[in-house]
C-alpha positions as CSV (number, residue, x, y, z in Angstrom):
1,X,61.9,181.0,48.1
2,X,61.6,177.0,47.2
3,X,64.4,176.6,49.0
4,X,63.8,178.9,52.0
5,X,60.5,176.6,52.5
6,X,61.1,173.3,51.8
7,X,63.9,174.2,54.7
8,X,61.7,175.4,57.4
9,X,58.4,172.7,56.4
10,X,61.0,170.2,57.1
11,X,59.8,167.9,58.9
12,X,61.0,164.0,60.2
13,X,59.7,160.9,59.5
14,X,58.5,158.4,61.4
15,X,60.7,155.6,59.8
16,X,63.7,158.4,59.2
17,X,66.5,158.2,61.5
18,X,67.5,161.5,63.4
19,X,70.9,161.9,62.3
20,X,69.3,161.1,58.7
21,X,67.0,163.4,58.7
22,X,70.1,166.1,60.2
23,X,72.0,165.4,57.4
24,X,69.3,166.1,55.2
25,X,68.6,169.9,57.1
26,X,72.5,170.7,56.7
27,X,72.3,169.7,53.0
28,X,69.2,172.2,52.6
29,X,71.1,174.9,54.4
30,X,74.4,174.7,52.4
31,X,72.2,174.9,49.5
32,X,70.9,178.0,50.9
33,X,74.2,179.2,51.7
34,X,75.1,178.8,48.2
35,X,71.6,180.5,46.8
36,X,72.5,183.7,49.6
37,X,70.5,183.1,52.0
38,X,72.6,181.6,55.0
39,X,70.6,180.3,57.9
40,X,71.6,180.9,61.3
41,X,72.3,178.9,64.4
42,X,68.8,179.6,66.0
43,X,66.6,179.0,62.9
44,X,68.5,175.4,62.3
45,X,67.0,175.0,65.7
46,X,63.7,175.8,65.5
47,X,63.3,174.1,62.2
48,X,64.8,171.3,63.7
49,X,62.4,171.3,67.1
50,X,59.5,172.0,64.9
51,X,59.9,168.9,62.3
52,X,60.6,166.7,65.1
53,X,58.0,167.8,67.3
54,X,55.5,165.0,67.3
55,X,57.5,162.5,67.9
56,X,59.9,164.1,70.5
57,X,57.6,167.3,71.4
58,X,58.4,166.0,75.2
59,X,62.2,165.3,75.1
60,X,62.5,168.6,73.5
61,X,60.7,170.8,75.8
62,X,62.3,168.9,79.0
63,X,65.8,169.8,77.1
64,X,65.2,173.3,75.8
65,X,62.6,174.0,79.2
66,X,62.5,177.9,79.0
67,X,65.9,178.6,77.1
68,X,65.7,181.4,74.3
69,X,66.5,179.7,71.1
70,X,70.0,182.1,71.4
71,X,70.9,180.2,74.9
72,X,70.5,177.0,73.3
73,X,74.1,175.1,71.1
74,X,72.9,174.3,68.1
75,X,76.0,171.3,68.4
76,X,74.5,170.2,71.5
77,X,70.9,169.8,70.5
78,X,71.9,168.4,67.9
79,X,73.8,165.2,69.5
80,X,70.8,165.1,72.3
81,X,68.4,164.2,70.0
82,X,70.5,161.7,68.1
83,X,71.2,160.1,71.4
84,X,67.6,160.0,72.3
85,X,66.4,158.4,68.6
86,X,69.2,155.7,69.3
């Protein structure tokens, strides 16, 4: 349960570099991989857009527009955002 939310409150910094604060979300969901509780493709993404939403609530709604969460690759996002931070 710890785990589970201090996963999905994630949320980036101001000072915290994109691909930092990436690395940090993979971390947290290997280690819930490894507790049994493996998160998929489409909540990576949301927990993602949701923890960087002030600061890129724009860039991310002109990139994910109306996609389902399922349309969007979770890869692709992913290197968007990083590109965008740089």
């Amino acid at each position: 349960f710890v785990l589970r939310n201090k996963f999905l409150m994630s949320k980036k910094s101001r000072n915290e570099k994109m691909s930092d604060y990436v690395i940090r979300l993979t971390a947290l969901s290997h280690d819930l991989k490894s507790a049994g509780a493996e998160v998929k493709d489409p909540d990576f993404i949301l927990t993602l857009v949701n923890g960087t939403h002030d600061e890129f609530g724009a860039y991310v709604s002109a990139v994910c527009g109306k996609k389902k969460v399922d349309e969007i690759v979770k890869a692709d996002i992913i290197s968007q955002l990083i590109k965008e931070d740089d």
